[in-house]
C-alpha positions in Angstrom: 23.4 -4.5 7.0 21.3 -6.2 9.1 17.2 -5.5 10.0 15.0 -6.6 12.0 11.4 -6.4 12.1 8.6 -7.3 14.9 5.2 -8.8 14.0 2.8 -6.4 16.4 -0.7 -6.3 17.0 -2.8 -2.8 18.4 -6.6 -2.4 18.8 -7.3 0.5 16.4 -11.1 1.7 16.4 -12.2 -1.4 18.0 -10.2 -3.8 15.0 -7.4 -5.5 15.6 -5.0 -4.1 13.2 -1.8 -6.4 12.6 1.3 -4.4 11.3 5.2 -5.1 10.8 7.2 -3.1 13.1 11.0 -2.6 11.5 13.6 -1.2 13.2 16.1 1.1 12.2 20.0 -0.7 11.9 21.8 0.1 14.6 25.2 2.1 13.8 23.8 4.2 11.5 21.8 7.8 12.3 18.1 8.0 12.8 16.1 9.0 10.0 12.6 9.1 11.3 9.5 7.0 10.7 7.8 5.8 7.2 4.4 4.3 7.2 4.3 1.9 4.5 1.0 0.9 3.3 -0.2 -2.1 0.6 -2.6 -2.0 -2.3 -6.4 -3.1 -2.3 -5.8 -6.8 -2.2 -2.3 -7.5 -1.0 -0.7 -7.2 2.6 1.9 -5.7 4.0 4.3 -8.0 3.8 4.3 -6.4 0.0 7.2 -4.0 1.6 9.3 -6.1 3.0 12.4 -4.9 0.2 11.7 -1.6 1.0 11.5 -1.9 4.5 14.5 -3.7 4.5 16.4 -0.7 2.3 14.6 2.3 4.4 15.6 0.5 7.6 19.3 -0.5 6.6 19.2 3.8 5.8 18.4 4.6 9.7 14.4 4.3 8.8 11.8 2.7 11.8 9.4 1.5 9.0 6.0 0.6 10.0 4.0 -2.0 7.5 0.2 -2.5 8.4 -2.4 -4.7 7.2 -5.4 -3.0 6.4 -8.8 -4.2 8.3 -9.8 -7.4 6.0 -6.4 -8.4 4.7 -3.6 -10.7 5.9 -3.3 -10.9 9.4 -5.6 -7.8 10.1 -9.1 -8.6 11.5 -12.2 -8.7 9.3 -14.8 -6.1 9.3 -18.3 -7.1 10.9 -19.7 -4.3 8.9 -18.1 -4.1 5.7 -20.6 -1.9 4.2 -19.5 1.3 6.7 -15.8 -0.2 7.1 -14.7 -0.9 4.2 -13.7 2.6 2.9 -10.8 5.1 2.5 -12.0 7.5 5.3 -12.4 4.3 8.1 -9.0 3.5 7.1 -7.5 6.8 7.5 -9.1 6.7 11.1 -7.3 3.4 11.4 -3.8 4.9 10.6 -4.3 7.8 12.8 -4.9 5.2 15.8 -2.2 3.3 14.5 0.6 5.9 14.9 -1.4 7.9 18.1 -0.8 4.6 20.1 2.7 4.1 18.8 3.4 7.7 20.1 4.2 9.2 16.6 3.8 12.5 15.5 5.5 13.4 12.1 6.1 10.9 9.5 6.5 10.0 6.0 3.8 7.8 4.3 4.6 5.2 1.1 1.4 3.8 -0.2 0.7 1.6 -2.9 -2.2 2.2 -5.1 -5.0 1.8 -2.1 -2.4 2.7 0.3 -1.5 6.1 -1.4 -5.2 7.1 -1.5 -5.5 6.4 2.0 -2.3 9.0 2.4 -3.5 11.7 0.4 -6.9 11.3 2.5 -5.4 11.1 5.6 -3.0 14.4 4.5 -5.6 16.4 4.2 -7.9 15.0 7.1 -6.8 13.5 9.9 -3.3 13.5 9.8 -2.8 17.0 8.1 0.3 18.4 9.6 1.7 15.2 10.6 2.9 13.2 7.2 6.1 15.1 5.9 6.5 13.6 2.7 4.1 11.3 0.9 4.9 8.6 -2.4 1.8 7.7 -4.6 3.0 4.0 -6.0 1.1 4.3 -9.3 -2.1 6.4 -7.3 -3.6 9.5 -8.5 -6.4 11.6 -7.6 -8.3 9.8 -10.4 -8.0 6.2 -11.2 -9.2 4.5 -14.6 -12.8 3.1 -14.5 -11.8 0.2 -16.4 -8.8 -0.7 -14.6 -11.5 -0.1 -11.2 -13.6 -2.5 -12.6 -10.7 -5.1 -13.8 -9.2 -5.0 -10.1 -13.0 -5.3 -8.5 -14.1 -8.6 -10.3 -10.9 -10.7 -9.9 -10.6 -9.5 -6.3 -14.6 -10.1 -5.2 -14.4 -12.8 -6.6 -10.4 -14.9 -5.4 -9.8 -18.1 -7.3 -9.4 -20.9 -5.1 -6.4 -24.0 -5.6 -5.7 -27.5 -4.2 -2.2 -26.0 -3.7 0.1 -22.8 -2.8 2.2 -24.1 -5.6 -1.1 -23.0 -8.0 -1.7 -20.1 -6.1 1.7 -18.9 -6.2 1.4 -19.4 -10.6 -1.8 -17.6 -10.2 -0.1 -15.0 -8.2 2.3 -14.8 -11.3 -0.2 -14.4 -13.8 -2.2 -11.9 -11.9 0.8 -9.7 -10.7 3.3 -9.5 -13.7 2.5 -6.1 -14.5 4.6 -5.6 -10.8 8.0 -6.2 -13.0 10.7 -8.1 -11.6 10.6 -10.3 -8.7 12.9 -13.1 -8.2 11.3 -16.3 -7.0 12.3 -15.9 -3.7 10.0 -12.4 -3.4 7.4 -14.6 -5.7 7.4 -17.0 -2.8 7.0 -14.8 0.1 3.9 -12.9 -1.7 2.3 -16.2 -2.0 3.0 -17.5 1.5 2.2 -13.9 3.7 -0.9 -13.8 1.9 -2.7 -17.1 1.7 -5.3 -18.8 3.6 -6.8 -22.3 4.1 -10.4 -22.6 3.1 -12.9 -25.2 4.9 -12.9 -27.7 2.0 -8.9 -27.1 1.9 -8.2 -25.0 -1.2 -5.9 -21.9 -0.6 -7.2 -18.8 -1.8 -5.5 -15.1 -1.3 -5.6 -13.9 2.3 -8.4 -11.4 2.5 -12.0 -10.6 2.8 -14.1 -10.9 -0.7 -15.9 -8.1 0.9 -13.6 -5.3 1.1 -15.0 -4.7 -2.7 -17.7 -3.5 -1.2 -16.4 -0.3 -0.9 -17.0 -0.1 -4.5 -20.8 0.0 -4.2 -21.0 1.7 -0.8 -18.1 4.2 -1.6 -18.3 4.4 -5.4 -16.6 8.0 -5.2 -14.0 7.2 -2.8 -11.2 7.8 -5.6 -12.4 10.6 -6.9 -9.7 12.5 -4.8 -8.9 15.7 -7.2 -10.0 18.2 -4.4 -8.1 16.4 -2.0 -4.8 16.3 -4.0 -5.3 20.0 -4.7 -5.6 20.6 -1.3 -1.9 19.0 0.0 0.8 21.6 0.7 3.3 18.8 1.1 6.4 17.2 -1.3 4.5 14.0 -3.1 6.5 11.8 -5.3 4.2 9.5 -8.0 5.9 6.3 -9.3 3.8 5.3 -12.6 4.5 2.3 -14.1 5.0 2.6 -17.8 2.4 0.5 -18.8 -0.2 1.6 -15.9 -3.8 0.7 -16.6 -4.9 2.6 -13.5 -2.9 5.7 -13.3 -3.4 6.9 -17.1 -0.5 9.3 -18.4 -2.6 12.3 -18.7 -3.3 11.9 -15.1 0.1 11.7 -14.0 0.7 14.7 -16.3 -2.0 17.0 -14.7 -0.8 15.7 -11.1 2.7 17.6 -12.1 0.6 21.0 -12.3 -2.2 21.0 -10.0 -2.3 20.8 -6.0 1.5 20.2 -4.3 2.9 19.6 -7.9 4.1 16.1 -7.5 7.1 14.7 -8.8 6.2 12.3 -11.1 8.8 9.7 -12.4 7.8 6.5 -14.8 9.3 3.2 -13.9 10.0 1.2 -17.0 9.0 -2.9 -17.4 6.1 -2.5 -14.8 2.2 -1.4 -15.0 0.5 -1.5 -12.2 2.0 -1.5 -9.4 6.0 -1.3 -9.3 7.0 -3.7 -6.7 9.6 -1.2 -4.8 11.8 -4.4 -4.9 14.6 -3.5 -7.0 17.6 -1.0 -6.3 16.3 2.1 -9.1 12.6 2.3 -6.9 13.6 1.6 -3.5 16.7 4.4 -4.3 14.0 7.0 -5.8 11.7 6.4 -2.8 14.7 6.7 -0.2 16.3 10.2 -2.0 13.0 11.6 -1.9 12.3 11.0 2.0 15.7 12.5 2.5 14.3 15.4 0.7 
């Protein structure tokens, strides 16, 4: 069935927040909005698949970039931008502009934090369902620290066809993407350095939030907090969201769902029928 999907652009708090705007297939019954949000160094082109699958279901599916990635505007001051609770304020003017008042939220590692944040802050009352993509209320300190030095610090080639094998290397704990998918990662998030080189399409700085923010995933007495149905994906071989984690998230709080995708660490890629189908029986409830 066929989708389509508009490139958009919306002042939120003063940034210019760039976001892919999918629309439902026609024929089939509305099904309500999903916000789809990206990890800590990626874009949201990341959701295209699922997009795609959510839409061809009767889905609008709305996919920003966060402030300092892909096509998103880069933060003048980092140091108080660059955080979980200045991107929640973000996603609330974000869906107040677009006129949206309940919704279901899919977020990828960063993204999911910024959904249990903005569940039980700004948008309490307002996201109906909410999928952690291999997020918890507590993250790994070594797999923190892992994620913060490659991403301050992006590699740089002569040529997308090296970025795109670095992209490879870096992301195989994602599972299985096709070449195509391995192409269009590459591509929606590169840019053009002054000397030439390609490097990944965001702002070194967002790791700030590390330094500025260092408890900013330290999110247990938010998660206990939601009264809402949460879903956690955990890949199998996760270095961030530890099993025990996963466990406890089964007991405490809204007493997620938790269901371990096989072949993948951190993050499943929500590219491939088995995740996008779990994602899209859950929103249906």
């Amino acid at each position: 069935m066929n989708t389509t999907a508009l490139s958009r652009y919306l002042l939120c708090e003063g940034r210019e927040i760039h976001f892919m705007d999918w629309a439902p297939a026609a024929g089939v019954p509305a099904q309500g909005t999903v916000v789809a949000w990206h990890g800590l160094a990626r874009t949201g082109r990341d959701m295209d698949p699922l997009a795609i699958h959510l839409a061809s279901l009767g889905y609008r599916v709305l996919c920003p970039d966060t402030i300092g990635r892909g096509l998103s505007q880069w933060s003048p001051v980092p140091q108080n931008e660059y955080c979980l609770a200045f991107y929640a304020k973000l996603a609330r003017s974000l869906v107040d502009q677009l006129g949206l008042e309940r919704f279901h939220w899919v977020g990828t590692s960063m993204g999911g934090a910024i959904g249990m944040v903005a569940a039980d802050g700004l948008l309490r009352g307002r996201i109906l369902r909410l999928v952690l993509n291999d997020n918890g209320p507590k993250l790994a300190d070594a797999a923190i620290e892992r994620i913060r030095t490659y991403a301050g610090n992006p590699a740089a080639f002569a040529t997308v066809t090296e970025l795109e094998q670095y992209f490879r290397t870096v992301y195989k704990p994602y599972g299985y993407l096709p070449d195509a998918q391995w192409r269009l990662l590459t591509e929606s998030s590169t840019r053009r350095l002054p000397d030439g080189r390609v490097t990944p399409h965001y702002d070194p700085a967002m790791v700030q939030q590390f330094i500025h923010h260092p408890q900013d995933y330290d999110l247990w007495p938010v998660y206990d907090r939601l009264d809402i149905p949460v879903l956690c994906l955990r890949g199998a071989e996760s270095d961030l969201l530890l099993a025990d984690t996963a466990e406890a998230m089964r007991d405490r709080g809204p007493r997620a769902l938790v269901v371990t995708i096989a072949g993948c660490g951190h993050a499943p890629a929500l590219n491939v029928p088995d995740q996008v189908d779990l994602v899209s029986r859950f929103l249906a409830g």
